[in-house]
N, C-alpha and C positions, 0 to 999 in steps of 0.2 A: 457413765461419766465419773471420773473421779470425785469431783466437788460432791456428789451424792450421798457421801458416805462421811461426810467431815462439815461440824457447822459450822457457819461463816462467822469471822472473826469480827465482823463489825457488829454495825445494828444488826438487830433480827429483821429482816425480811416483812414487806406487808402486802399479801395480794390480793387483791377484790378479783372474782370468776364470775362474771353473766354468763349465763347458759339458755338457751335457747333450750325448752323438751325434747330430750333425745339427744341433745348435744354431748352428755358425758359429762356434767359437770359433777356430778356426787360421785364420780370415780377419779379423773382427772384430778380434782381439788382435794381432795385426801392423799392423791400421791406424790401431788406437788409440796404437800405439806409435809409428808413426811420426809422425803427428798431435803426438804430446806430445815426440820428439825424445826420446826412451828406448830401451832394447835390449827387443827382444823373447825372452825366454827361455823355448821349449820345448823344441828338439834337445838345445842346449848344455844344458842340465843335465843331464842323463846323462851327457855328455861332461865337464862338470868332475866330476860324484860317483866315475866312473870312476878320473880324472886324482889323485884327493884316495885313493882306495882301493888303486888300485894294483894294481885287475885289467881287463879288458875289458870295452870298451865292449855288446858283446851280454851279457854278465851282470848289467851292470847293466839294460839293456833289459828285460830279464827281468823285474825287480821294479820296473819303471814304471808309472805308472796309465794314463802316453798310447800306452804301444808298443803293438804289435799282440798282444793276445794276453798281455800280459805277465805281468799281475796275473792272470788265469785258470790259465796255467799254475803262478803262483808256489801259489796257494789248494788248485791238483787236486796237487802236493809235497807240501801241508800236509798234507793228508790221510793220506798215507801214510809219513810222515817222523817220528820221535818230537820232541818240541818241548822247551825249558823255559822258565823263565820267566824274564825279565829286567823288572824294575822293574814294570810292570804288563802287560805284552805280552808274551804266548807268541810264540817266536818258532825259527823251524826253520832246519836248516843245508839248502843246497839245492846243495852239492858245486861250489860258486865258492869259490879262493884267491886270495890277493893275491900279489905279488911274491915273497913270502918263504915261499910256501905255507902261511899261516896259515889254517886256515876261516875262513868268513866267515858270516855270519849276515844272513837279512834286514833284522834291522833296523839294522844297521848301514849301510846301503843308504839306510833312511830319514832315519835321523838326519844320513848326509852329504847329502842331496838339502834337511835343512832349513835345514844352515848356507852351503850353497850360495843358497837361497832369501833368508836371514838377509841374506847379501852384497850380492845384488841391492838388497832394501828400505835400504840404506845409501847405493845411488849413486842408485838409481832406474831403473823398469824395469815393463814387464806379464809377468807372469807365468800359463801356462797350466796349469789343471790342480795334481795334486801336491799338495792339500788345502792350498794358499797360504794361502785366507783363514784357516783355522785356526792356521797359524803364526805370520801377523802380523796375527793380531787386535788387539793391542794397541800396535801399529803407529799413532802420530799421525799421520802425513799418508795411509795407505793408506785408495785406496777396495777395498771386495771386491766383485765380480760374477758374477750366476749368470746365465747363459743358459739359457732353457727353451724348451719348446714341446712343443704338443700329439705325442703317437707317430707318427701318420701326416705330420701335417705336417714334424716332423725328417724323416723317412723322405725326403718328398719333396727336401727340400733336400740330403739329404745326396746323393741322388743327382743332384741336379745337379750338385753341388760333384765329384762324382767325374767327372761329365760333363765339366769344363771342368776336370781333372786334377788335383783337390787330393785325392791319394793319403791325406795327413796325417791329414784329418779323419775320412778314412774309412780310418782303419786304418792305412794303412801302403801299405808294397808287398806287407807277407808277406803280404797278406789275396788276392792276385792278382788277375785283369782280370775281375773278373765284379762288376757292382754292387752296391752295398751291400742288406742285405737286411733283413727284421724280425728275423728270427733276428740278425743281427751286432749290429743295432741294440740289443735285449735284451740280447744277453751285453755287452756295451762298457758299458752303462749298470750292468751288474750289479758288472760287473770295478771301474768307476770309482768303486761307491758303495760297494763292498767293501774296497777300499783304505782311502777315509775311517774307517770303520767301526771297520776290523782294528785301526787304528795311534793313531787317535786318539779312536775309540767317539764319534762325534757322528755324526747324520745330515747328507750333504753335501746334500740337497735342503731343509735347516730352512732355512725365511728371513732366522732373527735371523743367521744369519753375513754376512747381506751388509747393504751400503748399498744396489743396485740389482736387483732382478729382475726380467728384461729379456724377452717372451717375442719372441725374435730371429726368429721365423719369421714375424710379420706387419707386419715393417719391413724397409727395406734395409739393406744391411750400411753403408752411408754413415751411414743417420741413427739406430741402435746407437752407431755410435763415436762419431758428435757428440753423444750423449749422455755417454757414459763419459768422455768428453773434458773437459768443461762441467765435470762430477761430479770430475773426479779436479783439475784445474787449482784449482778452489774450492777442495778441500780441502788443499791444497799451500799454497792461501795461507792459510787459515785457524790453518794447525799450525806457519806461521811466525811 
């Protein structure tokens, strides 16, 4: 596509990607971004919620929907952890302090991963994961997108994506050298719609949250993001 190679004359572009495991979103979302001449933001947000808290970066890991494991372990806390409630969300201390050794609370975790998100949709940027489309729903120039695909066929892909080293998508490092499985696949999909769920009570698989639902396993990851591309570039000009 020509526009691919030339950035867009108006606003910068804002995309939120839900991905389903195995969907392609750690691949797709980096090439969309860089196609649109935007930051790609999934490590780094942890690293600035971190940076804005004032405690470590593996705590905040902890209570990410993309880390390994994170949102599981944070939910198997919940359980045994007494909670209270803060505005409409019970929410547990899970024995992180900040600088000053103040507790910390999960959702305090959330709430700086939203105004980190907030940030982004100001300069422009794709964003993965971390129930985006729900925070800048109301976002003018943002498009939202869900990646899906059948169970087996994620399954497939994710293991190729691990084949050819994309640690990311599948997990992480902590998940170690053995490929991804049905079991990982279930928990990741459970941990990542349990997040949405916990913080913001909407289903992250409803369609009405998006502009596109994309099913990324019977396309290439090329003609996905020239799609998202197209979709986000239009609406940038539209919302100018």
């Amino acid at each position: 596509m020509a526009t691919n190679n030339i950035p867009h004359p108006g606003g910068a572009p804002v995309v939120t990607v839900s991905a389903a495991f195995g969907a392609g979103g750690s691949v797709i979302g980096p090439a969309v971004a860089a196609r649109l001449h935007v930051p790609f933001l999934d490590r780094a947000v942890p690293s600035a919620v971190a940076e804005q808290i004032g405690c470590s970066l593996d705590e905040v890991l902890q209570r990410d929907d993309r880390a390994p494991g994170g949102f599981e372990r944070l939910l198997a806390g919940a359980a045994r952890l007494p909670t209270v409630t803060i505005g409409s969300v019970d929410t547990a201390y899970f024995g992180a302090t900040d600088d000053e050794g103040r507790l910390l609370y999960d959702h305090e975790f959330v709430e700086q991963t939203e105004l980190v998100i907030k940030d982004v949709a100001r300069a422009g940027g794709v964003v993965l994961g971390r129930a985006a489309a729900v925070i800048l729903a109301d976002h003018p120039g943002a498009v939202h997108v869900r990646l899906i695909g059948s169970r087996e066929a994620r399954l497939r892909r994710a293991r190729r994506l691990w084949e050819l080293g994309d640690r990311e998508e599948c997990g992480g490092k902590g998940w170690g050298p053995t490929a991804p499985t049905a079991k990982l696949l279930d928990d990741n999909d459970r941990a990542r719609a349990s997040y949405v769920r916990r913080f913001y009570r909407v289903d992250p698989a409803d369609p009405s949250h998006y502009h596109l639902v994309v099913d990324s396993t019977v396309l290439s990851t090329d003609a996905c993001a020239d799609m998202v591309v197209r979709a986000a570039e239009d609406r940038a000009r539209e919302s100018n």
